[in-house]
C-alpha positions in Angstrom: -32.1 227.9 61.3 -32.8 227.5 57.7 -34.7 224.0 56.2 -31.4 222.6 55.1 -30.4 223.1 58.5 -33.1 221.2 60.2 -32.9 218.6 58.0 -29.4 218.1 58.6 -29.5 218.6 62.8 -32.8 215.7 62.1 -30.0 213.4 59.8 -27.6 213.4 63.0 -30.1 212.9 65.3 -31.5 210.0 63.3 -27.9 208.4 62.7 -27.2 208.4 66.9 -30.7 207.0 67.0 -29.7 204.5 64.3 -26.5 203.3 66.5 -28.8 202.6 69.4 -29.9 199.6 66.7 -28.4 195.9 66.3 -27.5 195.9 62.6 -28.0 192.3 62.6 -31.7 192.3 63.6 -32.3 195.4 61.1 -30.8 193.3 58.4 -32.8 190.0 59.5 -36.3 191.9 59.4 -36.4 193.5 56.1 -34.2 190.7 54.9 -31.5 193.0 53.8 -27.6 191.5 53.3 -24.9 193.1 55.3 -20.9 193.0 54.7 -18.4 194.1 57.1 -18.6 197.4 56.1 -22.3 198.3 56.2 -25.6 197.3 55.3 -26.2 197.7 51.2 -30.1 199.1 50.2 -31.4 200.6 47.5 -33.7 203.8 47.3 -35.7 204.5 44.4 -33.8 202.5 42.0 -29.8 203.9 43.1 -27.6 202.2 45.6 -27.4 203.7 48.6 -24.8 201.9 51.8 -25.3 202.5 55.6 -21.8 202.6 56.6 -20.6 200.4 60.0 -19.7 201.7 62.5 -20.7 205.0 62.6 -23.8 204.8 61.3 -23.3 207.5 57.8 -25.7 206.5 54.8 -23.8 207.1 51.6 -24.8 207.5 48.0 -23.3 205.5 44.8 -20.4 207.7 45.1 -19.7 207.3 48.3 -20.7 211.0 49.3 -23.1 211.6 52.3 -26.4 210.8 50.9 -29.0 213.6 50.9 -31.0 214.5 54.5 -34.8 213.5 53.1 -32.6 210.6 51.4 -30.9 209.1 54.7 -33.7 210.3 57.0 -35.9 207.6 55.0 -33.7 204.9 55.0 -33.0 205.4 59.3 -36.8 205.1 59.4 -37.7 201.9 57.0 -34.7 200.3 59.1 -35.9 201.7 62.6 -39.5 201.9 61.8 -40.7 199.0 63.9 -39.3 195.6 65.9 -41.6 193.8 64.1 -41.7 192.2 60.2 -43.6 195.1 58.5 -45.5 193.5 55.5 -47.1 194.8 52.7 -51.4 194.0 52.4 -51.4 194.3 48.5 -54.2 197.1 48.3 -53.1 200.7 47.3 -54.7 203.4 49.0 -54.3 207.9 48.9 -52.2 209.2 51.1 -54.9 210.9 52.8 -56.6 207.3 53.2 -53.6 205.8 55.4 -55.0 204.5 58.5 -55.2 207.5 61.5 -54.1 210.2 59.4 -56.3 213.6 59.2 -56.1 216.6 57.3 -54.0 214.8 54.9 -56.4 215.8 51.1 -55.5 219.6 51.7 -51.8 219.2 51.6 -51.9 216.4 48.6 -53.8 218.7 47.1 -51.0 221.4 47.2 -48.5 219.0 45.7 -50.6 218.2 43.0 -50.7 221.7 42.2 -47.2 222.4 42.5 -45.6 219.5 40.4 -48.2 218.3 38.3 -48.1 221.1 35.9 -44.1 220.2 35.3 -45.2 217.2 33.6 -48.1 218.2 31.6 -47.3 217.2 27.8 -44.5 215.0 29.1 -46.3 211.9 29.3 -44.7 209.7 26.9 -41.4 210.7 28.7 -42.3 210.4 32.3 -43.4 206.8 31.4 -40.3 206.0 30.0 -38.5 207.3 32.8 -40.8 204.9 35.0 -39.7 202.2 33.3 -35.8 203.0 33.7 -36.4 203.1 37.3 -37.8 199.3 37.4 -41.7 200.8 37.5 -44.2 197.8 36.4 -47.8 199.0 34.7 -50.2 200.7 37.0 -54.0 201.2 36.9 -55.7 204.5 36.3 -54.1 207.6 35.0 -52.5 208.5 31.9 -49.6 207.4 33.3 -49.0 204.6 36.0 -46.2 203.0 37.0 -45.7 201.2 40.2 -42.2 202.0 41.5 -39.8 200.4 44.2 -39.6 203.0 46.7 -37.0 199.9 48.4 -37.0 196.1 47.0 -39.1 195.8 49.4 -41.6 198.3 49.7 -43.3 200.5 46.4 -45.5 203.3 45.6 -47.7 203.8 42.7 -47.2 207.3 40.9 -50.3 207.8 38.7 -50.5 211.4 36.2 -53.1 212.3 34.8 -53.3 215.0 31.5 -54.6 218.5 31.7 -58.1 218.9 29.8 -61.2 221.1 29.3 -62.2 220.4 32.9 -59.1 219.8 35.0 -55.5 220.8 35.4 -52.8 217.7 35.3 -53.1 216.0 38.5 -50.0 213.8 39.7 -50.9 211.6 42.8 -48.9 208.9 45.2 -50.7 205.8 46.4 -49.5 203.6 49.1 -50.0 200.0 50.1 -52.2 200.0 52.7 -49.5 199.2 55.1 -47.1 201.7 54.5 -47.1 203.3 58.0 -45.6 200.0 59.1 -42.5 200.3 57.2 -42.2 204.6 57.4 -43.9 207.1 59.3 -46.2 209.6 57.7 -44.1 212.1 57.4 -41.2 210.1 55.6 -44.2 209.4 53.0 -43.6 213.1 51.6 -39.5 212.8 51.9 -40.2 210.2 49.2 -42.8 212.1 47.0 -40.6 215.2 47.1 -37.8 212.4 46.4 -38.9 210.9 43.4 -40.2 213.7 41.9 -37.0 215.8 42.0 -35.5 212.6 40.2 -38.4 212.7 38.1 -38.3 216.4 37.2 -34.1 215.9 36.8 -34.5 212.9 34.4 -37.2 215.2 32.2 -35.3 218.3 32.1 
């Protein structure tokens, strides 16, 4: 089965998963509205609507959303029983609490995308600030972008020079793995950075 295909056999698992849910104690946790229709939340800056009954996450156009796209909002909506809330500290992706193994693989994504933006900086910023992004610290670029309304990630880019190759990195509040699992952390790099790349191209 190719990748698109497992990502769209995980959607449908993740939408019957999502029906197993009461809407109304989804909503009241992450202090999301809901109509009559479905629950309305936004991802990375575009509307996005989880449609009642049956569970289908839609785009702005009312087409089936993206797999990474809807397999990220099941999570932040299934993620936990509990109020996730955010501790105000951002921290590597590597640095989340448990995870091992993690700098390798950054690593590789640093290498893989960062070079896309190299000489871009000025425009990447401005994109940033499109998207709702508020000033970061550190890099040449930093913007701290709403991943939802309620929960963010800090992008920060950093120039190629003498020494180093660009470097583009993802921090997360330190308690991100209470609103997504790990692995939903990389559906939103890859995310934003295909939006990222499309905006710049």
């Amino acid at each position: 089965m190719t990748r698109g295909g497992n990502y769209e056999r995980m959607q449908e698992s993740a939408r019957l998963l999502f029906l197993n849910y009461d809407p109304e104690k989804l909503c009241r946790r992450l202090s999301l509205p809901r109509t009559a229709e479905g629950i309305p939340i936004r991802y990375l800056g575009e509307e996005h609507f989880v449609r009642l009954p049956d569970g289908e996450v839609l785009d702005s156009g009312g087409a089936k959303a993206l797999p990474t796209t809807a397999l990220t909002i099941y999570d932040v909506l299934c993620r936990s029983e509990t109020t996730p809330f955010l501790r105000g500290s951002f921290v590597p992706t590597m640095e989340l609490h448990g995870i091992m193994g993690a700098n390798s693989v950054h690593e590789n994504l640093n290498e893989r995308e960062a070079a896309f933006f190299s000489g871009k900086g000025e425009a990447l910023a401005e994109v940033c600030r499109r998207r709702g992004g508020k000033p970061g610290e550190r890099g040449d670029v930093s913007y701290i972008l709403p991943v939802f309304d309620f929960f963010p990630v800090q992008l920060r880019f950093w120039e190629a020079d003498e020494e180093f190759p660009a470097q583009l990195q993802f921090f997360w509040d330190a308690g991100a793995l209470d609103f997504l699992h790990y692995e939903t952390l990389w559906y939103v790099m890859g995310d934003l950075t295909a939006r990222l790349r499309r905006e710049l191209s």
